[in-house]
C-alpha positions as CSV (number, residue, x, y, z in Angstrom):
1,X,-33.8,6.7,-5.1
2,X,-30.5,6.6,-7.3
3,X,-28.8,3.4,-7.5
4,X,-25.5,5.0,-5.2
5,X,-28.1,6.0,-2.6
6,X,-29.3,2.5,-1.9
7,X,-25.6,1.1,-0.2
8,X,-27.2,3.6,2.4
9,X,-29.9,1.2,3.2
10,X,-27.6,-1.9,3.6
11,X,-25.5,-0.4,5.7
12,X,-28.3,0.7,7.8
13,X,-29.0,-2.7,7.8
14,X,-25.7,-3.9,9.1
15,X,-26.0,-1.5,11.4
16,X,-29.0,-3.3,12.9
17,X,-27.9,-6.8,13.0
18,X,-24.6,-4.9,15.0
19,X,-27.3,-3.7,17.7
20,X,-28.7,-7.0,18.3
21,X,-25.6,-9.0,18.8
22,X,-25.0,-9.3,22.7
23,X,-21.9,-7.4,22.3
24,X,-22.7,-4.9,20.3
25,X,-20.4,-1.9,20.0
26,X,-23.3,0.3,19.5
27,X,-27.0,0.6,19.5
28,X,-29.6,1.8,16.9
29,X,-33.1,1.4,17.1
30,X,-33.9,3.5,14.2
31,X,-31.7,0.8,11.8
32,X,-34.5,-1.5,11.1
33,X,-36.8,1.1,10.1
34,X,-34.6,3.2,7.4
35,X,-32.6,-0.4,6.4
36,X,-36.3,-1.7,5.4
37,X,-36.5,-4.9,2.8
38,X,-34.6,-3.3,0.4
39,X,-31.6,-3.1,3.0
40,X,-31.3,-6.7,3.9
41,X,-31.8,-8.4,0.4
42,X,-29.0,-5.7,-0.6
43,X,-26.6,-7.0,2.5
44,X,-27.3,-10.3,1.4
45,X,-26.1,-9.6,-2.2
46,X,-23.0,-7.3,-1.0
47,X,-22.0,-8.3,2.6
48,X,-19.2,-10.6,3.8
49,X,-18.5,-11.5,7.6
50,X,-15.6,-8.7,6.9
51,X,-17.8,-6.1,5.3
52,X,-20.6,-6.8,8.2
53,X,-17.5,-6.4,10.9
54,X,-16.2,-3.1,9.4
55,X,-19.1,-1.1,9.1
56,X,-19.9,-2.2,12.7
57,X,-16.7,-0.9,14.1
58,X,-17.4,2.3,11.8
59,X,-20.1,3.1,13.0
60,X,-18.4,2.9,16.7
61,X,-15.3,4.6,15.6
62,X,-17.5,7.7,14.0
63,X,-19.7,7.9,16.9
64,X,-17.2,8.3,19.2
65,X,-15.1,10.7,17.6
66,X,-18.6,13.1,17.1
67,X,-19.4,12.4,21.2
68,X,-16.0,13.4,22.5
69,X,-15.4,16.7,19.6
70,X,-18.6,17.7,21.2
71,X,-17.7,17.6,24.6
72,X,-13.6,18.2,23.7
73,X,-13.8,20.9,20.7
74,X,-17.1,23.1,21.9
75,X,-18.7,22.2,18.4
76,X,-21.0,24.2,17.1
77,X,-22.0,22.4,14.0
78,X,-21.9,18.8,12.6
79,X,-22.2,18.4,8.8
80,X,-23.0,14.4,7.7
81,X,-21.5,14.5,4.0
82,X,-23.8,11.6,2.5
83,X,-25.8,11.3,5.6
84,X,-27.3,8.3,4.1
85,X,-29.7,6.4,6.3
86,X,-27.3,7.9,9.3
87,X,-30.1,8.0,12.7
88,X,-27.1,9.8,15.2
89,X,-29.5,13.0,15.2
90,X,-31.9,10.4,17.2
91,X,-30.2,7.6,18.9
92,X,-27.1,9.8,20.2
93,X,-27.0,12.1,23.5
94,X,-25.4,15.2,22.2
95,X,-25.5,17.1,25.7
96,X,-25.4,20.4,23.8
97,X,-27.2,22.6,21.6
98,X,-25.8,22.0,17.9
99,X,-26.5,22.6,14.4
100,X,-26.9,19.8,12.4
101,X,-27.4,19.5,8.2
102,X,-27.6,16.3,6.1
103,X,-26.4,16.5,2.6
104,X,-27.4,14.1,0.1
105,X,-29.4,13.0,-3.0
106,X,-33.0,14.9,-2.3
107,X,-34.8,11.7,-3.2
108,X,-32.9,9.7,-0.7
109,X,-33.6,12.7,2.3
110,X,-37.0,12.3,1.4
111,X,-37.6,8.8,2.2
112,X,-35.1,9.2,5.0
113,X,-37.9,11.9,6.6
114,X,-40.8,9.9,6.3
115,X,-38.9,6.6,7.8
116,X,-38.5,8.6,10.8
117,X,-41.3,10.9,10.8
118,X,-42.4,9.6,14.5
119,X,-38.8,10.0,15.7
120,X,-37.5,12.7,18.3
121,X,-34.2,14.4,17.8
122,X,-31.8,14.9,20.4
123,X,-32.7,17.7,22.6
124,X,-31.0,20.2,21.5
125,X,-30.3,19.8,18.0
126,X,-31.7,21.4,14.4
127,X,-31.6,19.6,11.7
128,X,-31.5,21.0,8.3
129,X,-31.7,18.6,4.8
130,X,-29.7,20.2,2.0
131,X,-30.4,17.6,-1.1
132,X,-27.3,17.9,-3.2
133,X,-24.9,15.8,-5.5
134,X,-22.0,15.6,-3.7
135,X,-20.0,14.9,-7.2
136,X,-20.8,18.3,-8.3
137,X,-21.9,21.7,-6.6
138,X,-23.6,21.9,-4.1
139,X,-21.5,24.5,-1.2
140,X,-24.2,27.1,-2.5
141,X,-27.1,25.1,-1.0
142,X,-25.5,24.5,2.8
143,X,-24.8,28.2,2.9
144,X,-28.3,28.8,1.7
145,X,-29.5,26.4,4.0
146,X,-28.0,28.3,7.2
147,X,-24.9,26.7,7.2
148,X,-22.1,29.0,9.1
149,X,-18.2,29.6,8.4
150,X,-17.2,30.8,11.4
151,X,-18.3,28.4,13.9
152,X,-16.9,25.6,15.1
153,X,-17.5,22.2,12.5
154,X,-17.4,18.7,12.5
155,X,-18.2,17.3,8.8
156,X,-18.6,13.4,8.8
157,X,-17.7,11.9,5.9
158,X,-18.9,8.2,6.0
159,X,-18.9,5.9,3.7
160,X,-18.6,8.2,0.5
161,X,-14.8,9.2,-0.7
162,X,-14.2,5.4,-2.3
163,X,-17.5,6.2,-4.6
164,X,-15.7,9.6,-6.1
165,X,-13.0,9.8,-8.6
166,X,-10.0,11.2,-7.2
167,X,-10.4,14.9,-8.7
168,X,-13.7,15.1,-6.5
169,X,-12.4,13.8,-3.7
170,X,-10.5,16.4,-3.7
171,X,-12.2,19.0,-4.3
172,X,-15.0,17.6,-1.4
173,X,-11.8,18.3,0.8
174,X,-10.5,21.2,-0.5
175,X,-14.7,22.6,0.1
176,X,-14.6,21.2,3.8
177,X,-11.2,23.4,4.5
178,X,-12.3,26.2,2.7
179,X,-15.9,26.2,4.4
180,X,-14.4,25.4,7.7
181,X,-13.7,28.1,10.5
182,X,-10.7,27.7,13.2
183,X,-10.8,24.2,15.0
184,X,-12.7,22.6,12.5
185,X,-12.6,18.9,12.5
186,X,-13.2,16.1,9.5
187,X,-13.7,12.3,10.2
188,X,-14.1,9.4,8.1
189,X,-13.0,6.9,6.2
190,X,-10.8,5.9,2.5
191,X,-10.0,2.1,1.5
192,X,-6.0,1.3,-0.2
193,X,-5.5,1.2,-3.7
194,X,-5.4,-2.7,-3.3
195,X,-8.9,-2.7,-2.0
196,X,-10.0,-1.8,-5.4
197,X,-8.3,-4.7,-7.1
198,X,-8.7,-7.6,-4.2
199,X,-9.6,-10.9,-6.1
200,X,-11.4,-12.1,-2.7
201,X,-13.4,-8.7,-2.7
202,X,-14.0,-9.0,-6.6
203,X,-17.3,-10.7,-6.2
204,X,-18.6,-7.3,-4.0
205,X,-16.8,-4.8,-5.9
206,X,-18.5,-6.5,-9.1
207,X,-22.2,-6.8,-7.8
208,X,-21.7,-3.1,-6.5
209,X,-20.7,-1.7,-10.5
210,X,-23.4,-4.0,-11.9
211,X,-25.7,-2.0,-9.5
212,X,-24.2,1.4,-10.7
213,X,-22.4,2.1,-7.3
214,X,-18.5,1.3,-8.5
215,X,-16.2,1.7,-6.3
216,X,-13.9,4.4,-7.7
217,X,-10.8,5.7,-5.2
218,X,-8.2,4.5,-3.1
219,X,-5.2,5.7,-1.4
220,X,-2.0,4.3,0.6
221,X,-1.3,7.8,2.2
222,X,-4.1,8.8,3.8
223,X,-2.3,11.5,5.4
224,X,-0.5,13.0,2.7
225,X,-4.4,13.1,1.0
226,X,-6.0,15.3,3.5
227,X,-2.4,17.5,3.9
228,X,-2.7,18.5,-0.1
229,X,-7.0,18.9,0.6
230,X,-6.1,21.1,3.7
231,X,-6.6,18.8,7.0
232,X,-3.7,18.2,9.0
233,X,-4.4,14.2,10.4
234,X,-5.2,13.7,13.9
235,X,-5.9,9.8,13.6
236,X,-5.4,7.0,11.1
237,X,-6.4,3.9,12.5
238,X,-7.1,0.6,10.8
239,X,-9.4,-2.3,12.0
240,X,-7.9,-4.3,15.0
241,X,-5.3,-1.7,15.9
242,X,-5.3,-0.6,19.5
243,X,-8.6,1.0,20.5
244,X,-10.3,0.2,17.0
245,X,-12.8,-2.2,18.6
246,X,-13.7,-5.9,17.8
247,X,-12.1,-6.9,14.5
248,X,-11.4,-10.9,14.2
249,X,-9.2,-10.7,11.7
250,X,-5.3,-10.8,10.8
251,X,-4.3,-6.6,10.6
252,X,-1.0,-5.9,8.5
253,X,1.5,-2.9,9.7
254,X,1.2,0.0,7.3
255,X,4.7,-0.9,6.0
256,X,3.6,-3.9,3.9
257,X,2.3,-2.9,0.8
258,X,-0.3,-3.9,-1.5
259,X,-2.5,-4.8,0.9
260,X,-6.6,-4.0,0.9
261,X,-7.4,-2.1,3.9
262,X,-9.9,0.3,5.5
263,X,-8.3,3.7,7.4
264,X,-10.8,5.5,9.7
265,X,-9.6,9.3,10.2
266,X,-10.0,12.7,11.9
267,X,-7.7,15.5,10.9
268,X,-8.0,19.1,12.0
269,X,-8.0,21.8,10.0
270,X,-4.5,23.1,9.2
């Protein structure tokens, strides 16, 4: 796999130290298996107690907003934009039939399908792989793949927009809008513009460009971002606000700037 496509396996392995804490937020069995050595030598190397805490309540925060737009929004299709090492096909109860694709790098799909070659997907689901670079073209391919622009979508963005430079974030944005029928839904998540230059995150942000996955993006406005891309926001939360989850640590009102944070988002089509 490409250098980028490897923070996939770390996170997965975050993901399974969140399942067995006794409190965890969330479970996945699957995280183990996709995370594999690679996963947990990279969360040694990158993670902090912060970074292992965030991509828990990620993980939560994404997974609820995909349970309820099914059951809320009558979706039709959910789109995972850098699917990753993502395992909701599997370790979710969709209750509904539903379309899913997975875009991302083929060679990272590929190992993806034979981690969980013995797994059972949700009943009800199809899932289609479209391998693609997300930096460049690739709408083409989902339409090819079966994608459709009239029914009702939920694309997940998770853990990608801060690895783009601003022009292709973007234009991913302007693509979901443009792709998207009526009561289409995006969710996800961007850092601040002081996450990319926070002396205690240097050490991270330095082991991820030495590794060829910089960070490259960051924005204060969050909502003005997905207005100009075409998404009108529904929900900008930060860790620790009210209904966030667990999050031990200090949060800072929007109002005081320079300041690193993580938002978490869903927006609606406008």
């Amino acid at each position: 796999m490409e250098a980028v496509s490897y923070t996939a396996q770390w996170t997965a392995a975050a993901r399974a130290l969140e399942t067995e804490r006794d409190d965890a937020l969330f479970s996945d069995p699957y995280a183990r298996a996709v995370a594999g050595e690679v996963g947990f030598k990279l969360l040694e190397r990158y993670a902090s107690p912060v970074t292992v805490a965030y991509l828990a309540l990620r993980t939560a925060y994404l997974d609820q907003v995909l349970l309820n737009s099914l059951e809320a929004h009558d979706i039709d299709q959910v789109v995972f934009v850098a699917a990753g090492m993502d395992t909701r096909p599997y370790r979710l109860s969709w209750g509904r039939k539903v379309s899913v694709f997975e875009l991302d790098r083929s060679a990272l799909l590929d190992v993806k399908s034979e981690l969980l070659a013995d797994a059972e997907l949700a009943e009800g689901l199809t899932r289609t792989t479209v391998g693609v670079d997300l930096a460049g073209s690739w709408q083409s391919a989902l339409l090819d793949a079966g994608f459709s622009t009239e029914a009702r979508t939920l694309w997940i963005v998770e853990g990608l927009l801060y690895y783009l430079e601003e022009g292709a974030v973007r234009g991913l944005l302007e693509s979901l809008a443009r792709l998207s029928g009526p009561g289409a839904l995006v969710a996800g998540d961007l850092i601040s513009t002081a996450a990319l230059s926070n002396p205690v995150a240097r050490p991270f942000i330095k082991a991820l460009e030495e590794d060829g996955a910089p960070w490259l993006f960051g924005t204060d406005t969050p909502e003005d971002l997905l207005a100009e891309c075409g998404w009108s926001a529904q929900e900008i939360k930060q860790p620790g606000e009210e209904g966030s989850g667990r999050w031990p640590y200090l949060v800072l009102p929007r109002h005081v700037t320079d300041v690193p944070r993580n938002f978490l988002f869903t927006a609606a089509l406008s």
